[in-house]
C-alpha positions as CSV (number, residue, x, y, z in Angstrom):
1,X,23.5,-13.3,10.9
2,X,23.4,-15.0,7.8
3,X,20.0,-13.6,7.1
4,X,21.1,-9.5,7.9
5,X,22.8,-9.0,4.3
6,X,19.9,-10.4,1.7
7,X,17.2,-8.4,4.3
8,X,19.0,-5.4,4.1
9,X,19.4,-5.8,0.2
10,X,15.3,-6.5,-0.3
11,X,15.0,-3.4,2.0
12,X,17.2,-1.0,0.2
13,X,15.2,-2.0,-3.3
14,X,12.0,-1.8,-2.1
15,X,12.2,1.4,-0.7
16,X,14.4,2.6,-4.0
17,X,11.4,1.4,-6.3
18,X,8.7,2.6,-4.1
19,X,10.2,6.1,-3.8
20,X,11.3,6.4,-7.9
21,X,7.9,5.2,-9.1
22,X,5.7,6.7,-6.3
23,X,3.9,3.1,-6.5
24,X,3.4,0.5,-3.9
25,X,6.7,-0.9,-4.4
26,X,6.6,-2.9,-0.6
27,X,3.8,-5.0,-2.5
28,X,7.1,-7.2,-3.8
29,X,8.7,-7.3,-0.2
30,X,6.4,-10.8,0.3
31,X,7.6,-12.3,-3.0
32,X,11.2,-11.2,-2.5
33,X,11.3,-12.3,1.0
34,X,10.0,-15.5,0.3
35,X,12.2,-16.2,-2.5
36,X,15.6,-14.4,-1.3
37,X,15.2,-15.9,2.3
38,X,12.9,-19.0,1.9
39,X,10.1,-17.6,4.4
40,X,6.6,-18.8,4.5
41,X,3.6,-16.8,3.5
42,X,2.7,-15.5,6.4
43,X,5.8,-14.6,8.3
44,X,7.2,-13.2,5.0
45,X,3.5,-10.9,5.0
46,X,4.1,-9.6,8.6
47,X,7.5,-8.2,8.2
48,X,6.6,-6.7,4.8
49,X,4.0,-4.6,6.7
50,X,7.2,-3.2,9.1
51,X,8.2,-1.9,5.9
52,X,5.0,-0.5,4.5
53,X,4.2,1.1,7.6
54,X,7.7,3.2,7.7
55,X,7.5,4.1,4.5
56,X,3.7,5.3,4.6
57,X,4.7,7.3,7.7
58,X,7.3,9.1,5.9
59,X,4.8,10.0,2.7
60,X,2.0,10.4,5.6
61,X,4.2,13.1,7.1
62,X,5.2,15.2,3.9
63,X,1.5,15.2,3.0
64,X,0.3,16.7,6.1
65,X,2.8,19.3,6.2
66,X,1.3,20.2,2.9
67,X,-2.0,19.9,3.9
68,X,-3.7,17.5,1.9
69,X,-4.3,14.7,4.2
70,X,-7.5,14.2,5.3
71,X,-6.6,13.2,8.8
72,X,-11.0,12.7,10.0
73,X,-11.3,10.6,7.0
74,X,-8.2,8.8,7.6
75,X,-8.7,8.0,11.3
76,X,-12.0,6.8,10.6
77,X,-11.1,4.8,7.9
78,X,-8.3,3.2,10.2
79,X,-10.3,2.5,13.3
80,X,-12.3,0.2,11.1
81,X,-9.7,-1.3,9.8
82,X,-7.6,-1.8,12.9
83,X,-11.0,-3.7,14.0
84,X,-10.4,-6.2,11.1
85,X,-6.6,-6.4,11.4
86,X,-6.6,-9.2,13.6
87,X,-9.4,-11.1,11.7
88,X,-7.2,-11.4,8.3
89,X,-3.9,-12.4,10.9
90,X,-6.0,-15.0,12.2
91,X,-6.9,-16.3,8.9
92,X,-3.1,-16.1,7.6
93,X,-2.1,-18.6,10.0
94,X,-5.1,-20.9,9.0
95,X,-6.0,-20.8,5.4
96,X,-3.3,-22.9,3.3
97,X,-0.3,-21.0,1.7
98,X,-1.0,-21.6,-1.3
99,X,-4.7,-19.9,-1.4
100,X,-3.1,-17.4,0.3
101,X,-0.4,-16.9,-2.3
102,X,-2.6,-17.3,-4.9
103,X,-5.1,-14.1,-3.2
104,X,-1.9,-12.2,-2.9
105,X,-0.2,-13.1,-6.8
106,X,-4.3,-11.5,-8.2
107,X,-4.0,-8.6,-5.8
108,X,-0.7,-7.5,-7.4
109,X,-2.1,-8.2,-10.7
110,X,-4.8,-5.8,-9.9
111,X,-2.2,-3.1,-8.9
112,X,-0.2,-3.7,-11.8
113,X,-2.8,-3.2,-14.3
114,X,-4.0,0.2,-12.3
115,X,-0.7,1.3,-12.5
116,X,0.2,0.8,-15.7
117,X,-3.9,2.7,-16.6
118,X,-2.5,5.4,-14.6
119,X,0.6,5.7,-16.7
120,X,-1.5,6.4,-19.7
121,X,-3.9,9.3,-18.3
122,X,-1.1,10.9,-17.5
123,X,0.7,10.7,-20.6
124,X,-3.3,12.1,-22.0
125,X,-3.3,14.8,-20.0
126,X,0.1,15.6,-21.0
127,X,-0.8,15.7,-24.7
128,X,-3.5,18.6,-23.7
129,X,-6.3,15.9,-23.2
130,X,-8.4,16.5,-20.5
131,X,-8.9,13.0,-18.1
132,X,-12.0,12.4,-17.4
133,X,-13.4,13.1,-14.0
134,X,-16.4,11.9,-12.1
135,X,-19.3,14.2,-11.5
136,X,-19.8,15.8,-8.3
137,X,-23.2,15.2,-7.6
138,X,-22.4,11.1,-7.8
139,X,-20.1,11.5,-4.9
140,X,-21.0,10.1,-1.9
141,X,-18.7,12.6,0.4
142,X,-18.7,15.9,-0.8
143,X,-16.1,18.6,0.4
144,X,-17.6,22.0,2.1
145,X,-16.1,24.9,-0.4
146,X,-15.3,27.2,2.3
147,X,-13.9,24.9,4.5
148,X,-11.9,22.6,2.2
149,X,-13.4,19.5,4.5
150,X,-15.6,17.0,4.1
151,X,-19.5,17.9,5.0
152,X,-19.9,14.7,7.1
153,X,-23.1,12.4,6.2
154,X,-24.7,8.9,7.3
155,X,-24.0,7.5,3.8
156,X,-20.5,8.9,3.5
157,X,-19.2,7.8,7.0
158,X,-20.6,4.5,6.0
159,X,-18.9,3.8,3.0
160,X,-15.8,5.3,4.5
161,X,-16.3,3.0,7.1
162,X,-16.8,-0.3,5.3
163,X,-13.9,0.9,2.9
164,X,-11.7,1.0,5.8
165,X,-12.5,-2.5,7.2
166,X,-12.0,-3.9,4.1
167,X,-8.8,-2.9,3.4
168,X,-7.3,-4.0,6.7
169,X,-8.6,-7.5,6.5
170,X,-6.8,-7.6,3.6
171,X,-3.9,-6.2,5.6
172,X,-3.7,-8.8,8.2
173,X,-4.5,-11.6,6.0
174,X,-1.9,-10.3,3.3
175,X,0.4,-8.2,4.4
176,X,-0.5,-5.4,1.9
177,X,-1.2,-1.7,3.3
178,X,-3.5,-1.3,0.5
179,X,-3.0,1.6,-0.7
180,X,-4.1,0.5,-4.0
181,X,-7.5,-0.7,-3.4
182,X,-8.2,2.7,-1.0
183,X,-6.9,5.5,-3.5
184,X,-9.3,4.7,-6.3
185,X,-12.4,4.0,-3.9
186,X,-11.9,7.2,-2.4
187,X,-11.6,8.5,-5.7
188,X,-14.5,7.2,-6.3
189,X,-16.8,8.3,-3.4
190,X,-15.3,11.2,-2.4
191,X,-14.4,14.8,-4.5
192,X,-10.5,14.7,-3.1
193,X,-8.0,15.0,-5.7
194,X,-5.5,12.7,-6.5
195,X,-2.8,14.3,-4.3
196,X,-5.1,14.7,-1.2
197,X,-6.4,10.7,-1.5
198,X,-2.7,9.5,-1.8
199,X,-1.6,11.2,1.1
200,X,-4.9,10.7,3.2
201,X,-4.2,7.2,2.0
202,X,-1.1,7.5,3.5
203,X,-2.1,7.7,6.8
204,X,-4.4,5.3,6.7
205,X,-1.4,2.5,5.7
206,X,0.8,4.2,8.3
207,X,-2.1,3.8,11.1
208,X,-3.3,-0.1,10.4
209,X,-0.1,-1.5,9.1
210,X,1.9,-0.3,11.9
211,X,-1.2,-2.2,14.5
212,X,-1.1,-5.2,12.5
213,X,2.9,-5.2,12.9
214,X,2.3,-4.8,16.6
215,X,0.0,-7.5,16.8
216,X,1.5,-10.0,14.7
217,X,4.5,-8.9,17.7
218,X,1.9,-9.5,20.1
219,X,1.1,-13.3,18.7
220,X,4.9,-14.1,18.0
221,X,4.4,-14.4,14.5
222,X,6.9,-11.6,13.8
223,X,10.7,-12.4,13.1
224,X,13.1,-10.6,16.0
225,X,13.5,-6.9,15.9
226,X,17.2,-7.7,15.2
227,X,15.9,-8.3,11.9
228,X,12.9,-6.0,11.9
229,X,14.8,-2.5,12.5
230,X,17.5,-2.7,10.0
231,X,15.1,-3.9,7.3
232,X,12.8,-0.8,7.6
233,X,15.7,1.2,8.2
234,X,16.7,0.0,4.8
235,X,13.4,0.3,3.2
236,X,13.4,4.0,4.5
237,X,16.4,4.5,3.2
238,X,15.5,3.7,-0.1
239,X,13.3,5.4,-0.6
240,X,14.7,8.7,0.5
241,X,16.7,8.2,-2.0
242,X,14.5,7.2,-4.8
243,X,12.7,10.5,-4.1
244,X,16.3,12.5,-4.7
245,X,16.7,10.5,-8.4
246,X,12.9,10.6,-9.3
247,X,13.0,13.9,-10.8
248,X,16.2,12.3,-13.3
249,X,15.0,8.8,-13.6
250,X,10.7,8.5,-13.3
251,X,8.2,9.1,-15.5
252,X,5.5,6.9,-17.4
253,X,8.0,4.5,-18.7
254,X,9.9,3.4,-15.1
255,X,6.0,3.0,-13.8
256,X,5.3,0.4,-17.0
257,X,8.2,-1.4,-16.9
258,X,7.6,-1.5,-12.8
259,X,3.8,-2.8,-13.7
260,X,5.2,-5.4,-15.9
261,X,7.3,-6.7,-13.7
262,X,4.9,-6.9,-10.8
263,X,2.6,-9.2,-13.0
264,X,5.6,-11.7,-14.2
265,X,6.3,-12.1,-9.8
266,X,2.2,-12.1,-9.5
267,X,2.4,-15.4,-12.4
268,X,5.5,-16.7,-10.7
269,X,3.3,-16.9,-7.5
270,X,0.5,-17.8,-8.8
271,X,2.1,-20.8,-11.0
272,X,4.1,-21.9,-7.7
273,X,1.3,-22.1,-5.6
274,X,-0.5,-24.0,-8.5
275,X,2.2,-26.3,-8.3
């Protein structure tokens, strides 16, 4: 198939930057498949989520096994969001492409700049300059000290709850897992570290991206699994072996140069759709 090599190309990178820079590096699979294979929005947004949803399994798994996924949380957070999946699907295939693109090129702008912030606390707290941290008692979901979990009330299931629906509208309508809007919320709400978000996080992609891919199966707005399986496998592949280089090759530079070229693609976008 004359499609097989370029998708198995876009796979392998995407799975290489995603596993070097620890990053949402699957955010560029729309872009790329767009541009490398001339899909529409929409069908290029439905088989970039076969992608995030491998790859979040794989992270989801080595998280667990390390036990700093909040699994309650997560499945929570993910029935809500499985709830909205096929709300933003249903708006892909109505709203125009371009507002769509346009939604999609200030989402990665978004990441971009919160990746690039995160470069520089690290490099802070490197130079023996503590980050600053929010205070405990703001936090809406509060972690039991003797039991490590959370200690479960109305307000925090709520937020947890809305967080979660949130993110998988913008799932289905833009084939994101979202990783980046759900890390610093939780952050924000909750008293996990950084590790235990990202991989709680993790599951959560895994969970709704993987029933939006079935249901954009479901409504035939999915490419065949001929092309399907060999892109993830790709994408997998990748970034197995990003994580072997990451301890020779990332650090805060890789992640800049990675942010800076994630808002050139998000002004490419957004100047095409203009157009």
């Amino acid at each position: 198939m004359a499609e097989l090599l370029p998708l198995l190309g876009i796979g392998l990178f995407l799975g290489l930057v995603l596993g070097l820079t620890g990053a949402g590096g699957a955010i560029l699979a729309v872009p790329l498949l767009m541009v490398g294979l001339g899909w529409d929005f929409p069908l290029a947004a439905s088989m970039a989520l076969a992608a995030v949803a491998a790859s979040a399994a794989v992270g989801a798994w080595s998280g667990w096994r390390q036990g700093l996924v909040r699994y309650r949380a997560a499945f929570l957070m993910a029935a809500a969001g499985l709830l909205f999946v096929p709300l933003g699907l249903w708006l892909a295939q109505r709203w125009p492409h371009a507002v769509l693109e346009l939604l999609f090129a200030l989402l990665m702008a978004v990441a971009a700049v919160r990746l690039y912030r995160q470069t520089q606390e690290a490099e802070v707290a490197r130079g023996g300059v503590p980050v600053p941290e929010q205070e405990c008692a703001e936090m809406l979901c509060k972690l039991n000290p003797a039991t490590g979990r959370f200690s479960w009330t109305s307000p925090c299931a709520a937020v947890l709850t809305a967080t979660g629906a949130f993110t998988g509208l913008l799932s289905g309508l833009l084939g994101v897992g979202g990783g980046f809007v759900l890390v610093p919320a939780m952050r924000q709400v909750t008293e996990l570290s950084m590790h235990s978000a990202v991989a709680t996080s993790l599951l959560f992609v895994a969970l709704v991206s993987g029933g939006a891919v079935l249901w954009a199966a479901a409504q035939h707005h999915l490419p065949s699994g001929s092309l399907v399986a060999p892109f993830v496998l790709a994408a997998v592949v990748g970034m197995l072996l990003g994580r072997q280089l990451a301890p020779r090759l990332a650090g805060p530079r890789l992640q800049r140069g990675f942010a800076g070229l994630m808002l050139l693609v998000a002004l490419g976008m957004a100047l095409s759709a203009l157009r």
